[in-house]
Every structure is written in C-alpha cells, then in structure tokens.
N, C-alpha and C positions, 0 to 999 in steps of 0.2 A: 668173611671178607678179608683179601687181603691188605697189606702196610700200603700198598699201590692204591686199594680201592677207600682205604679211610682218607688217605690224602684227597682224591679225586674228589670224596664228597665234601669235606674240608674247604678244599679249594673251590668248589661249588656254591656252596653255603657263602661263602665270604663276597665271592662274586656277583651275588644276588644281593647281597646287603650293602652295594654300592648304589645309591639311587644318582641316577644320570645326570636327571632333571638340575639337582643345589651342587653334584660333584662333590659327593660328603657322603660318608657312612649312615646308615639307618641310624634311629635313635637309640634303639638299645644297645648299638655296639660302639657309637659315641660316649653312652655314657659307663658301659662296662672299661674301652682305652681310659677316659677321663679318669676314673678311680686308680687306673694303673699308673699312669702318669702322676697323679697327686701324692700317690703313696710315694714313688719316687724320691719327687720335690723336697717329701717329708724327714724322709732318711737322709736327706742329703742336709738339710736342713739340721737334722739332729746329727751328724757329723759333726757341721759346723759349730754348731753350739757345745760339743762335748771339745771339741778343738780348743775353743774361746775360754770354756771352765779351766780346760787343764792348764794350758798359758796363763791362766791371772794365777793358778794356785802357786806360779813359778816367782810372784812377784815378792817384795818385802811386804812384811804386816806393817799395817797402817795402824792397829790399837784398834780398830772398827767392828770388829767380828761380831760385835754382840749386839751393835745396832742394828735396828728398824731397818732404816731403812740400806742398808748395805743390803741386809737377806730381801729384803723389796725388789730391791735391783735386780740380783738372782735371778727372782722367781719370774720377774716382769721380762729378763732376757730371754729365759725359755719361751714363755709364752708368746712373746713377738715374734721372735725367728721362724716357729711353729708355726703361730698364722699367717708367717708372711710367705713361708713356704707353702702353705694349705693355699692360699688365695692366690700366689704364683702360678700355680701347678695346674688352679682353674682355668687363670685367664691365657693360659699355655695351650691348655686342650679346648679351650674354646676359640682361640685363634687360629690351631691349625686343625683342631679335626673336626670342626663345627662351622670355621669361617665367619666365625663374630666378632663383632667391635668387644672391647667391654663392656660399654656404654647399654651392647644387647641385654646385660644380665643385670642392669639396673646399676652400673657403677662408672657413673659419670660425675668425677668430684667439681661441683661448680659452686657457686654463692648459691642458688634456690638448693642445692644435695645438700649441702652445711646446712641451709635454714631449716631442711625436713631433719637433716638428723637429729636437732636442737630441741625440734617439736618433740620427739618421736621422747629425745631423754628428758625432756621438761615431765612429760607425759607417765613416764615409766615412774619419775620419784614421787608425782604426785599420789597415782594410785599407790604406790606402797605409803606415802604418806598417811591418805585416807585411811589403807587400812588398819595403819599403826593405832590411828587417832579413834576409828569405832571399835578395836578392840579394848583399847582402855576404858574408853567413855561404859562399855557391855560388860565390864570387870573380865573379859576373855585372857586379855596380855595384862600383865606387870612390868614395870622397867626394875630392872634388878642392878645396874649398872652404868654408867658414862665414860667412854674413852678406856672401853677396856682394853685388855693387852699390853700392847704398848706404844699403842693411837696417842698420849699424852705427850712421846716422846719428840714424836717428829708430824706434827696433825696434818701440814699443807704436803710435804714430800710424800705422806701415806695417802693424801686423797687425790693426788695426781698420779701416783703408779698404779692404784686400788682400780681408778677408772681408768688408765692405759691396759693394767690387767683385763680385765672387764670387755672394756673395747674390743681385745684383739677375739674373744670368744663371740663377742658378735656380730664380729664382721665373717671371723670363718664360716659360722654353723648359717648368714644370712646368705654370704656366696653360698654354700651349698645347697639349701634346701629352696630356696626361694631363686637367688640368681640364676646357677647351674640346671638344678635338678627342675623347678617351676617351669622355668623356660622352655627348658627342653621336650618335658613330657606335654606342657601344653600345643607346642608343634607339633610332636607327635600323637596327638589325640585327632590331627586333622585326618589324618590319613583313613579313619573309620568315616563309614557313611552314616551321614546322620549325624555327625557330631559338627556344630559349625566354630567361628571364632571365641564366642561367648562360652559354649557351652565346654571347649576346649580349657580352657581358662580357671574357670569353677570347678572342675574335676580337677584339673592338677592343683588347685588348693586342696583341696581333699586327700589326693594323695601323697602331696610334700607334706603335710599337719601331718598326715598318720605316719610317715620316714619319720617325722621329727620326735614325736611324740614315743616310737619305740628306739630311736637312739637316745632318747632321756629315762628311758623305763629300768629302773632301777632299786626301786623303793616300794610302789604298792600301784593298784590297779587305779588307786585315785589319783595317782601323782600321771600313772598315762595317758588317764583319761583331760587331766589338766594341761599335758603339756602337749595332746593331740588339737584341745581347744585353742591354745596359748596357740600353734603355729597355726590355727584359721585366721587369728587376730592380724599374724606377718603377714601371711599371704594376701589378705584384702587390703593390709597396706600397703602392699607391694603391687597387686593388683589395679587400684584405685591412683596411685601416685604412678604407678611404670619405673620407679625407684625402691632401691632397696634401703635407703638413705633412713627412712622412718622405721623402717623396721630392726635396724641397726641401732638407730638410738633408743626405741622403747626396750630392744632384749640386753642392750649394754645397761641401762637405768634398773630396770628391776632386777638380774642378779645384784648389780653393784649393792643396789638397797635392801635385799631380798638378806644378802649374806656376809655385809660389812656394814653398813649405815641402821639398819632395823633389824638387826641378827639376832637370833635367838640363841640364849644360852647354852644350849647343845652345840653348837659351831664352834668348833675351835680354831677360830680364826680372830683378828683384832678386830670391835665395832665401835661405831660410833655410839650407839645407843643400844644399848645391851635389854633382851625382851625374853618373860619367862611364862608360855601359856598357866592359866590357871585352872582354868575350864576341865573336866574330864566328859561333855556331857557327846553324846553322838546321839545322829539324825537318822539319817539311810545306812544302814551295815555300818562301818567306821569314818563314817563322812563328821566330820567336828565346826565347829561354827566356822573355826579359822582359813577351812577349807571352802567349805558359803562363801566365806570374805573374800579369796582367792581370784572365786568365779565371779562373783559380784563386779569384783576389779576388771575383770577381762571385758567381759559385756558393759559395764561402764567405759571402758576404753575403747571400745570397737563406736558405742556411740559417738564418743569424745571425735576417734581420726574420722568418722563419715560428716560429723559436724564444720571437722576444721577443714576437709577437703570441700565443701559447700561452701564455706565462708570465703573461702581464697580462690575457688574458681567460680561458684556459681551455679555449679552442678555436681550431682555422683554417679560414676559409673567406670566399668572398668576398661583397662585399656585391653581392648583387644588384640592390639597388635602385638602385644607379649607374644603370640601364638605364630607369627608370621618375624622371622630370621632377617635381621638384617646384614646379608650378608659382605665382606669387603670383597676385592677384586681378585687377590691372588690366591692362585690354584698352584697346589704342591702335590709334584706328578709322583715323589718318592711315598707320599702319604698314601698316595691311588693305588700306589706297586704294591703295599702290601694288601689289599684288597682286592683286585683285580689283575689276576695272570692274562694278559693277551693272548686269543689262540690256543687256551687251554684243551678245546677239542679235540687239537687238532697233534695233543702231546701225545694220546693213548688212541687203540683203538677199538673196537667192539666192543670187545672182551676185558677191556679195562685194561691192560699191559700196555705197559709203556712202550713207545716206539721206539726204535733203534735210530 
C-alpha cells in the first residue's frame, strides 16, 4: 500500500468512529484522546510545579528547613497540582469530546456529595480501625510505637496535609476508574446486543476493578487480587449512589489509615500509631491472617455501604443511568474536523490516487 492508501484508510477508520446519532467519537477513541489530553494537563501541570519549587528555592531561609511540616507543604504541593491537573484534564475530555456535565462522572460537589464523602471516610477508619483492634486482640499486630517520626512535632498541621495528601490520590484514581473510565465503558457496553442498562453497569464494574487492580499491582499476586476486589467495593458505591463522593471518601480513609494513622513499621513514613506483624503463620500459598483481615474489611464494608444506602433511601439498586450520557448542548465542529473529512470520496479516485 501506498503513503496515499494508509492515509485513505486512516481517514476511513476515523470517519467511521464518528457516531452521528450523540455527534461524538466512539468510546474507545474517546477514551484513547481522554488519556492524551490528561497526559498533557499533567506535564503542564508538572511545569508548573517545578516553576513554583525553583522560585521559592530563590527566597531567604526562614530557619524551617528541617520542619515537618515545611517538607509536608512540599510534598502536599506536588501532589495537588498533580491531581488537579489529572481531574482537569478529565473533566476537559469529558466536556468536549464526550459532551458531559461533570455532574455525568459522578462529580457534582453539593451538601448530600460532602455527606457521602463523609460516610465513605467515616467508613474507611472504621474498617482499618476494626482491623487494628482484631489483630491485636489475635496477638497478629503489636504496637511498637506512638507519634513516630516526627507526628510529635506538628500532630494537627500533619493530619490536615496527611489527609489533603491522601485526598488528592482519591479523587484522581476515583475520576479515572469509576467517573471517566466506569462511565464510559458502561455506555459503551450498550452498543452489544444482548447487553441492557443493568447488565452494562455490572460489567464495567468488572472491568474498572480489574484497570484498578493492575495499576496497583506491584507487590504480589495477593495484593492484585485485593485491590481488583477493593475496586468492586468503589464501583458499587459509585454504582448504587450515582456519585463518586463515597467512594472517594472510603479510598482517601484507608490509605490515610492503611499507611499513616495504623502503619506498619516497614513504612518509612510518620504514623500515628506505629504496628509490627507478629504472626509468621500462612493459609492458602502466602495468604497470612493480616490478609483475611484485609478481605474481611472489604466484604464487611460493601455490607456496611448496601446497608447505609437502604437506611437513607429505602431501597438498593443501581443506577442505571450511569450507562445512558447526559449530554449538554454544544457541538464543536473543530472537534468533528479531526474525525470526519467531508467528501473524502470524493478526494481520490479508483485507484486510490489523489485527484488533481
């Protein structure tokens, strides 16, 4: 083939992946732009933040260098700018090349999105609380420590940047997997015959969990399989509520408490409560009590949100309309241009060579 005929089919390809009907890109080319666009957001993002480092390193010393919470600040700038460029970059590519509110990917900040997210982190300390409190009661954990680091120094400034840290990682990874990516593929699940609102819904939990679960995979085949579980837990909360509100606050709660407030002495980070397994005993291949306790926590927490969604409305069941776009009113014709050439037919002819 020649440079003419890759083009033509290029051009073909792309033209076809304009669906008429919404005046938007197919899903998988939404959300291959979406990833381009956030990467973007992101560098630009991390410009700015190396901009901001080198300008303060221009200032006078203040004597501070060695405090807490100075390198706090730091660390909590990166991480903001980060996810404010990640969650930017979303609700960027979900405005123009998708045609959704925010509000579509479950981010609608009101008084009831504060009260779930409240739920969501009330929810997250408790289960790491529980399982602080039955591994000690089982002689599994030891506390080996209090206010280690240098949590003694500044305790209220460290547990207000610890949980803005925190926060910013679960609002990025809850836009992506659950806002963006849940959304998305649950519309596109319609397009199969045979698949309806419902059944659209429960499969893209399925397949955000398992996105989520191997961008955490890092460690061991038990930590994928927990954190493939761990994103069933978002997705039904996200599902069942239509907000990502709850799921944001339970995945801000448990790191925070997973890896500053209940941390285990191999973390080299500051905690509140410093914890050292005792236990060597294992179950299934290298599955350890602490890992039971894990699971235990999730499945106790998926009852807990199906509970508290019953108490507060009356009913359970998921929203559907996750699957079905709500779309706004303006069409961007420069968006359409790169996806549909007008008249492309009628550029070449037979034979594929360009017309004079």
């Amino acid at each position: 083939m020649t440079r003419t005929d890759y083009l033509h089919t290029l051009m073909n390809v792309f033209q076809l992946s304009w669906i008429e009907r919404t005046d938007r890109p197919c899903t998988p080319l939404r959300l291959l732009f979406s990833l381009i666009i956030v990467m973007f957001a992101i560098v630009i993002g991390q410009v700015v933040f190396g901009l901001g480092t080198t300008l303060l390193g221009y200032l006078p010393s203040v004597g501070l260098d060695d405090i807490l919470i100075v390198r706090m600040v730091s660390a909590v700038s990166g991480q903001f700018i980060g996810s404010a460029s990640w969650v930017l970059g979303f609700i960027v590519a979900a405005w123009f090349l998708d045609r959704r509110y925010p509000s579509d990917m479950g981010l609608q900040i009101t008084r009831e999105w504060v009260g779930e997210f409240s739920v969501g982190f009330l929810l997250g300390i408790a289960l790491q609380g529980a399982m602080l409190l039955i591994g000690l009661a089982a002689g599994w954990l030891t506390i080996t420590g209090w206010l280690t680091g240098e949590v003694s120094l500044e305790l209220i400034p460290w547990f207000i940047m610890t949980f803005v840290f925190y926060l910013c990682i679960g609002v990025r990874e809850e836009v992506l997997f659950r806002g963006y990516l849940m959304t998305n593929v649950a519309e596109g699940l319609l397009w199969f015959d045979g698949v309806d609102r419902s059944m659209a819904v429960w499969i893209a939990i399925g397949i955000s969990s398992i996105c989520f679960g191997f961008w955490h995979w890092g460690r061991s085949v038990n930590f994928l399989i927990f954190a493939v579980v761990f994103g069933l837990l978002f997705g039904l909360s996200y599902a069942l509520t239509d907000s990502i509100a709850l799921p944001i606050g339970l995945h801000t709660a448990w790191d925070m408490a997973e890896t500053s407030l209940f941390a285990s002495h191999e973390l080299p980070t500051n905690k509140l409560i410093e914890t050292t397994a005792t236990t060597s005993v294992t179950f299934i291949g290298n599955v350890t009590p602490l890992d039971l306790l894990s699971f235990a926590a999730l499945l106790l927490g998926s009852v807990a949100v199906v509970g508290w969604i019953y108490y507060r409305t009356g009913r359970v069941s998921i929203h559907q309309d996750i699957a079905v776009p709500d779309l706004h009113d303006n069409h961007y014709s420069w968006i359409r241009n790169l996806f549909v050439v007008e008249g492309i037919d009628d550029l070449y002819d037979s034979t594929g060579v360009e017309k004079e």
